[in-house]
One Martini backbone bead per residue (centre of mass of N, CA, C, O) as a GRO file, in nm:
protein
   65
    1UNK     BB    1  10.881   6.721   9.661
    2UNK     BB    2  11.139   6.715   9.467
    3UNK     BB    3  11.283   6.630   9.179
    4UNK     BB    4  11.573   6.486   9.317
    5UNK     BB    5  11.828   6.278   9.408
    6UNK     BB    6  11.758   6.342   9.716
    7UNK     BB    7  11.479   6.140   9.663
    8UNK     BB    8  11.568   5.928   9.498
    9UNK     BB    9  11.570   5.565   9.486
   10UNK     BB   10  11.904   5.550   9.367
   11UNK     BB   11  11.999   5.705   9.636
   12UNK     BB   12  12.312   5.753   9.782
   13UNK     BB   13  12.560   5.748  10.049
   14UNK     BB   14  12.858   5.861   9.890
   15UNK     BB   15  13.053   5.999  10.059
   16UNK     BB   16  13.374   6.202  10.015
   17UNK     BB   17  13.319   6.208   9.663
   18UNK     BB   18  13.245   6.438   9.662
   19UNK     BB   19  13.116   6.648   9.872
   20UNK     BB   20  12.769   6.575   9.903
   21UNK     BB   21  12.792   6.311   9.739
   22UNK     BB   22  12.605   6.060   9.562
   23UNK     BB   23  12.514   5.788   9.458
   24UNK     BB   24  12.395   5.581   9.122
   25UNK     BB   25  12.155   5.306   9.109
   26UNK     BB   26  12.040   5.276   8.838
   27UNK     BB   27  12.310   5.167   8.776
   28UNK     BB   28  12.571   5.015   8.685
   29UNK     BB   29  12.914   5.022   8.770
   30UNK     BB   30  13.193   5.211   8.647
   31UNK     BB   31  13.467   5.277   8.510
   32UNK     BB   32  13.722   5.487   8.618
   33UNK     BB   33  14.000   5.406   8.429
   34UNK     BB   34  14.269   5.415   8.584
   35UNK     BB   35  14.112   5.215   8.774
   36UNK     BB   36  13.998   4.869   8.856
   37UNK     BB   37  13.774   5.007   8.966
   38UNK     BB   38  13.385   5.001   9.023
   39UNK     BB   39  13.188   5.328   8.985
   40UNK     BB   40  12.959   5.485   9.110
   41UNK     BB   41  12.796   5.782   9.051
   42UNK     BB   42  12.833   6.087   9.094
   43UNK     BB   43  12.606   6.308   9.280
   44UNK     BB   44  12.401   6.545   9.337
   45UNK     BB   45  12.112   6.655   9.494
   46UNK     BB   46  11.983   6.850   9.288
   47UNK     BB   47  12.004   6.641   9.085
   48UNK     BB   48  11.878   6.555   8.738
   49UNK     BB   49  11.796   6.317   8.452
   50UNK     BB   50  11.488   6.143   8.428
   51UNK     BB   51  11.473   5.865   8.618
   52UNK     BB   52  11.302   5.914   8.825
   53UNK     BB   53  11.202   5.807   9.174
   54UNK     BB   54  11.025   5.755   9.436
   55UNK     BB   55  11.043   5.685   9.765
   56UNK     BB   56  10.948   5.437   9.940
   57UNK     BB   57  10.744   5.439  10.187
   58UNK     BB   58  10.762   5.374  10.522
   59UNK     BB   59  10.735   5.209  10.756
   60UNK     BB   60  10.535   5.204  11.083
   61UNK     BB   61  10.587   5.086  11.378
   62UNK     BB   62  10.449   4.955  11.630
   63UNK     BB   63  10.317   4.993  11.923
   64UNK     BB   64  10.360   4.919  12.231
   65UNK     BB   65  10.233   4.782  12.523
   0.00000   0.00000   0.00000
Protein backbone atom coordinates (compact mmCIF):
# COMPACT_ATOMS: atom_id res chain seq x y z
CA UNK A 1 0.00 0.00 0.00
CA UNK A 2 1.25 3.17 -0.61
CA UNK A 3 1.61 6.21 1.34
CA UNK A 4 -1.00 8.73 0.31
CA UNK A 5 -3.73 10.14 1.56
CA UNK A 6 -6.37 7.35 0.71
CA UNK A 7 -4.89 5.35 2.84
CA UNK A 8 -3.60 7.65 5.81
CA UNK A 9 -5.34 7.27 8.83
CA UNK A 10 -5.94 11.50 8.96
CA UNK A 11 -8.33 11.26 5.40
CA UNK A 12 -12.27 10.99 5.83
CA UNK A 13 -14.67 10.82 2.37
CA UNK A 14 -15.26 14.33 1.55
CA UNK A 15 -18.40 13.89 -0.15
CA UNK A 16 -18.35 15.48 -3.93
CA UNK A 17 -16.52 18.91 -3.38
CA UNK A 18 -14.30 18.51 -5.47
CA UNK A 19 -15.64 15.01 -6.77
CA UNK A 20 -13.32 12.34 -5.63
CA UNK A 21 -11.71 14.48 -3.30
CA UNK A 22 -11.19 13.50 1.06
CA UNK A 23 -10.95 15.78 4.10
CA UNK A 24 -7.49 16.01 5.92
CA UNK A 25 -8.46 15.61 9.37
CA UNK A 26 -4.94 15.92 10.58
CA UNK A 27 -5.58 19.35 12.05
CA UNK A 28 -8.54 21.19 12.80
CA UNK A 29 -10.53 22.87 10.25
CA UNK A 30 -10.19 26.08 9.09
CA UNK A 31 -11.98 29.42 7.99
CA UNK A 32 -12.99 28.97 5.06
CA UNK A 33 -12.92 32.78 3.55
CA UNK A 34 -15.64 34.39 2.77
CA UNK A 35 -18.36 31.69 4.62
CA UNK A 36 -18.45 31.83 8.58
CA UNK A 37 -18.06 28.11 8.22
CA UNK A 38 -14.75 26.23 8.76
CA UNK A 39 -13.90 23.09 6.84
CA UNK A 40 -11.62 20.48 6.92
CA UNK A 41 -9.13 20.45 3.89
CA UNK A 42 -10.15 19.19 0.99
CA UNK A 43 -6.97 16.72 -0.70
CA UNK A 44 -7.30 13.90 -3.26
CA UNK A 45 -6.33 10.44 -2.78
CA UNK A 46 -3.14 10.29 -3.86
CA UNK A 47 -1.79 13.34 -2.47
CA UNK A 48 0.37 13.26 0.07
CA UNK A 49 1.81 15.72 2.55
CA UNK A 50 4.57 14.42 4.53
CA UNK A 51 2.44 13.56 7.46
CA UNK A 52 1.14 10.18 6.82
CA UNK A 53 0.14 7.78 9.34
CA UNK A 54 -1.33 4.24 8.42
CA UNK A 55 -4.72 3.41 9.18
CA UNK A 56 -4.55 1.17 11.95
CA UNK A 57 -5.92 -2.68 11.26
CA UNK A 58 -9.24 -3.20 11.66
CA UNK A 59 -10.11 -6.22 14.02
CA UNK A 60 -11.77 -9.32 12.78
CA UNK A 61 -15.30 -10.29 14.19
CA UNK A 62 -15.61 -13.50 15.72
CA UNK A 63 -17.58 -16.25 14.47
CA UNK A 64 -20.45 -17.36 15.73
CA UNK A 65 -20.80 -20.87 16.32
Amino acid sequence: MSESCESCRFSAPGGDRPPGALQCRRHPPVDAGRRPVAQWPAVFPEGWCGEYEARPAVASKPVAK
